[in-house]
C-alpha positions in Angstrom: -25.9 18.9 -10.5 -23.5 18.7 -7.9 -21.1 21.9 -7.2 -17.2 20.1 -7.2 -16.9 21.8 -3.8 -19.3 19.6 -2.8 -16.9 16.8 -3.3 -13.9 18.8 -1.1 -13.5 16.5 1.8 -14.1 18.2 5.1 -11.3 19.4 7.6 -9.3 16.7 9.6 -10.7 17.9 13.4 -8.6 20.3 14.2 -8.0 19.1 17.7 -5.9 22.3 19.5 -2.3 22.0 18.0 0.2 21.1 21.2 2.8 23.0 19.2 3.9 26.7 19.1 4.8 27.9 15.7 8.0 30.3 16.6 11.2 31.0 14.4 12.9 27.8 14.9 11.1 24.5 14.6 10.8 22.7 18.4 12.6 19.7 18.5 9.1 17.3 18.9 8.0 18.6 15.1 11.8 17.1 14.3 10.4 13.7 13.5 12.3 10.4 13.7 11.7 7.4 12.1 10.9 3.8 12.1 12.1 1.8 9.2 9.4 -0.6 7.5 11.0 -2.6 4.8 13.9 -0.4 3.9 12.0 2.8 4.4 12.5 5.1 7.4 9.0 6.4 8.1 8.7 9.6 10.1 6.9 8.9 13.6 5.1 12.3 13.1 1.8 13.3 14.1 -0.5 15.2 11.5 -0.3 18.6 13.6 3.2 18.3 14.1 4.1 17.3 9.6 1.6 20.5 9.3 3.9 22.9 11.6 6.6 21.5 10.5 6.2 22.5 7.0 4.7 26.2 8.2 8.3 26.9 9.8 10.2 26.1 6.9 9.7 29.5 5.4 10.7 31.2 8.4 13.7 29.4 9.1 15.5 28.8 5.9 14.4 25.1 5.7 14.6 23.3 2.0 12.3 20.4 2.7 11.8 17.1 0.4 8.2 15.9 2.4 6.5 12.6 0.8 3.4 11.7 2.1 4.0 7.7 1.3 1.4 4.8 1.6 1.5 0.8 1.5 1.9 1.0 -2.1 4.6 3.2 -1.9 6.4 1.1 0.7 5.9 -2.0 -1.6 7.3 -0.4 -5.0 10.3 0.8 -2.7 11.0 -2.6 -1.7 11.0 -3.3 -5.3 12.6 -0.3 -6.1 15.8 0.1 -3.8 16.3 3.5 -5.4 13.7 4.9 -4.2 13.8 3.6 -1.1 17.0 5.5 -1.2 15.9 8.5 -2.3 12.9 8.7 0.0 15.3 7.8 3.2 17.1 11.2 2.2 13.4 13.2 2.4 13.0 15.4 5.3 9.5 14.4 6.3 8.2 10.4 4.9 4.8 11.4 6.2 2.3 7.9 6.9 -0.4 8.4 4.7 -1.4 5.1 5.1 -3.7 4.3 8.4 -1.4 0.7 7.8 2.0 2.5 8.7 0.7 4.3 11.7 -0.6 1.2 13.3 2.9 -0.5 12.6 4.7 2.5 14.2 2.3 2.5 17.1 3.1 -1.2 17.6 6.7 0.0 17.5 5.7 2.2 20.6 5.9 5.3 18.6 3.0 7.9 19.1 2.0 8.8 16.2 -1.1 9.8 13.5 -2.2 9.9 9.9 -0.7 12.5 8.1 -3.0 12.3 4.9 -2.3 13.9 2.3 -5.2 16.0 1.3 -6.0 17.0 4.4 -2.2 17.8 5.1 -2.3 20.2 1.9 -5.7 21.5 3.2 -4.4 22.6 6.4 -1.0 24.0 5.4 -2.7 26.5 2.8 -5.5 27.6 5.8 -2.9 28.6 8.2 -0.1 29.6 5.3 -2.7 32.6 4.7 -2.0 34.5 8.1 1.9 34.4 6.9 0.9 35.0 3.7 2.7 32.1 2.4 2.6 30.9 -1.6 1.9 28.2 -3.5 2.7 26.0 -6.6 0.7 23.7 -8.3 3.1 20.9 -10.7 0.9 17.9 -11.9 -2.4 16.8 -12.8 -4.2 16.3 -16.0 -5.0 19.4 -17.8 -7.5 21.1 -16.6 -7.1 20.5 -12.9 -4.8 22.5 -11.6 -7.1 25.8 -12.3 -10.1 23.6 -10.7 -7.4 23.3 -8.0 -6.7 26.8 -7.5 -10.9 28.3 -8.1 -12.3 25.7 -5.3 -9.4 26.6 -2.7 -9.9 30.1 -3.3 -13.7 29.6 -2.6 -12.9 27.8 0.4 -9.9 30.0 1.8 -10.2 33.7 0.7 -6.8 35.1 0.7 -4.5 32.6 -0.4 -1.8 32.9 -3.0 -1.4 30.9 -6.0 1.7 32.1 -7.7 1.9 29.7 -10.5 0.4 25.7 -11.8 1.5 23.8 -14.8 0.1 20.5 -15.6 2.8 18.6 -17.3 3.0 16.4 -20.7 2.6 12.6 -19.5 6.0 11.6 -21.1 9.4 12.4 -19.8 10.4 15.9 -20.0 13.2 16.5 -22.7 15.9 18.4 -20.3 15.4 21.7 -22.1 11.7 21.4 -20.8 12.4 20.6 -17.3 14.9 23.2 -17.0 12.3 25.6 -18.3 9.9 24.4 -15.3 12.5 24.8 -13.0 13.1 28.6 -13.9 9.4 28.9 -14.3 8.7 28.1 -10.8 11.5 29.7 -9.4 10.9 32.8 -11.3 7.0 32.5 -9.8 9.3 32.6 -6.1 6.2 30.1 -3.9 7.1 29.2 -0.2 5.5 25.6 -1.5 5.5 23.8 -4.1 2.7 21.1 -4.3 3.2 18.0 -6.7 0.7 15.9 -8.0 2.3 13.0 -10.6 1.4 9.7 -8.5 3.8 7.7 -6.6 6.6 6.8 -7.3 6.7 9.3 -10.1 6.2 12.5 -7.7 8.9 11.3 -5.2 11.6 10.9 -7.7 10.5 14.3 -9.4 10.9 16.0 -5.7 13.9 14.3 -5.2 15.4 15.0 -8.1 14.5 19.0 -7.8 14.8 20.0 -4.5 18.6 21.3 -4.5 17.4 22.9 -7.8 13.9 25.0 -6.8 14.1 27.7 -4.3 11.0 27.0 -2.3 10.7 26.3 1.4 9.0 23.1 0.5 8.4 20.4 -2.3 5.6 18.4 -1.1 4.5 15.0 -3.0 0.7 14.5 -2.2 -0.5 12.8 -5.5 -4.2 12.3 -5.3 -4.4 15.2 -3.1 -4.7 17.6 -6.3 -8.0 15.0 -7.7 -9.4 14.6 -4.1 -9.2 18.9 -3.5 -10.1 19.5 -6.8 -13.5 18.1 -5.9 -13.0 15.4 -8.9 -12.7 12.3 -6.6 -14.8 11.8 -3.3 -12.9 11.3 -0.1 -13.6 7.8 1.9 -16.1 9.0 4.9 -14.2 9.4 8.2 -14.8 6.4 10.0 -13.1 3.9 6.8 -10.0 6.4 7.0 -9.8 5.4 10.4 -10.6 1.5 10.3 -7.7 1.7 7.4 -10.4 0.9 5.0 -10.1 4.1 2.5 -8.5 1.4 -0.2 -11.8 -0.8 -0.1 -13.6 2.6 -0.9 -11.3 3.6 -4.1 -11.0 0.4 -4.7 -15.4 0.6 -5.3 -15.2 4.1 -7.0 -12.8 3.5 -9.4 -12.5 -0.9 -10.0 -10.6 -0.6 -13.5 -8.2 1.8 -12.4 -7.2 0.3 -8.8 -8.1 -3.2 -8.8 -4.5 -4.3 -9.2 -2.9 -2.0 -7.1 -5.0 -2.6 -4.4 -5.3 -6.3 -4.7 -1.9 -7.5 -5.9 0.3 -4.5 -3.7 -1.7 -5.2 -0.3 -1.0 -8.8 -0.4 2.7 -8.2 -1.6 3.0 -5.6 1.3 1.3 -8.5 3.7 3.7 -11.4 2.7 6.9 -9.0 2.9 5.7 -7.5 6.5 5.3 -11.7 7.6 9.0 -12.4 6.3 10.1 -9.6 7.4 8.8 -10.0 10.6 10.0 -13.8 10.7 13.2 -13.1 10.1 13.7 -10.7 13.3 12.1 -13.7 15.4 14.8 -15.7 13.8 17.5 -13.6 14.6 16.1 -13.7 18.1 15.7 -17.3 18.5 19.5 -19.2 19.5 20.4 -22.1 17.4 19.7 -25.3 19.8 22.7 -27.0 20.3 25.1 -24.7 18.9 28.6 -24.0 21.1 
């Protein structure tokens, strides 16, 4: 039988990080944006979202990161709440190889900022500050698997707390009991895994209220680490094909999100995109 490490998917390549981690975060890890159907996408590379976040401790940040991808983009365009909410996040990371390439095509340079490998990195080089973490979501059970394969993988880190929530809403006695469970545990970060859009409203809706450097929203991240799902190999991440390969692994669970929120994301990008031609075409004849 397989060892669920087995399953941890390897290390994005740690090309040499241009950035120097100091007290103050330099102004290139200060992302901007590019907005892509109401949402303002940061135009971050992954080594500078992954510094980014390792400052916060050190300089008093309070950071609301999402790590969003086309199906978030599409349910926030349903959603103008939460494209609302997500506009207000510090860091709207592109998980989605889709939202780089549209960036790029905006002349922006910037990468994937995945979220499993995003988490993976941050706890490596958190251990040389000795930086903490939270675990919030997942089914029952995987959170400890969370915690036993990182800590095979990366001696020396610190897991202060985990808690995998009921699947209902939380009565407000119960979520005020999280709160002062985690803040009581004191973690730099605190990781949340509920599935988007659920995770972005939770961080958005806790950050002013946990004391942590950082509430990060990574979803699948806590499955994909936890050596329960496998990760797409390397060259489908990059040829934006990593939804064809969940889409094969798990066909009852993902078939409509991948089918019916890529072509929704496709005919909103061509309106979208036909309206700014209209705007930029005159009307013939017109005085």
């Amino acid at each position: 039988m397989t060892a669920a490490a087995d399953f941890l998917p390897d290390r994005m390549e740690d090309e040499a990080s241009p950035h120097v981690m100091g007290d103050d975060v330099p102004g290139d890890l200060n992302a901007g944006t590019y907005n892509l159907l109401g949402v303002d996408v940061s135009t971050t590379t992954f080594e500078a979202g992954r510094d980014r976040v390792l400052a916060a401790p050190r300089n008093g940040a309070k950071l609301a990161v999402h790590y969003v991808s086309v199906n978030t983009i599409v349910e926030a365009n349903r959603q103008p709440d939460l494209a609302e909410l997500l506009n207000r996040g510090d860091l709207v990371a592109p998980d989605g190889v889709p939202l780089v390439w549209l960036g790029r095509l905006r002349g922006h340079e910037m990468t994937r900022t995945y979220g499993p490998d995003s988490m993976l990195a941050i706890i490596d080089r958190g251990r040389e500050h000795g930086y903490t973490h939270y675990f919030y979501g997942g089914a029952p059970g995987v959170p400890e698997l969370l915690r036993e394969n990182l800590e095979q993988r990366y001696p020396g880190i610190e897991v202060v707390g985990m808690y995998s929530p009921p699947f209902r809403e939380l009565t407000p006695e119960e979520d005020q009991a999280v709160v002062r469970r985690i803040n009581e545990a004191n973690p730099d970060f605190v990781w949340i895994g509920l599935g988007s859009p659920k995770q972005d409203r939770w961080v958005a809706d806790h950050r002013d209220r946990l004391n942590a450097a950082a509430i990060l929203a990574v979803g699948a991240a806590f499955d994909y680490n936890a050596g329960l799902l496998r990760t797409a190999p390397r060259w489908m991440q990059r040829s934006g094909l990593q939804w064809l390969f969940r889409l094969v692994t798990e066909p009852r669970r993902l078939w409509k999100r991948y089918t019916v929120s890529n072509a929704r994301f496709l005919w909103l990008l061509t309106l979208d995109t036909a309206k700014g031609i209209g705007r930029r075409i005159p009307l013939v004849g017109r005085r």
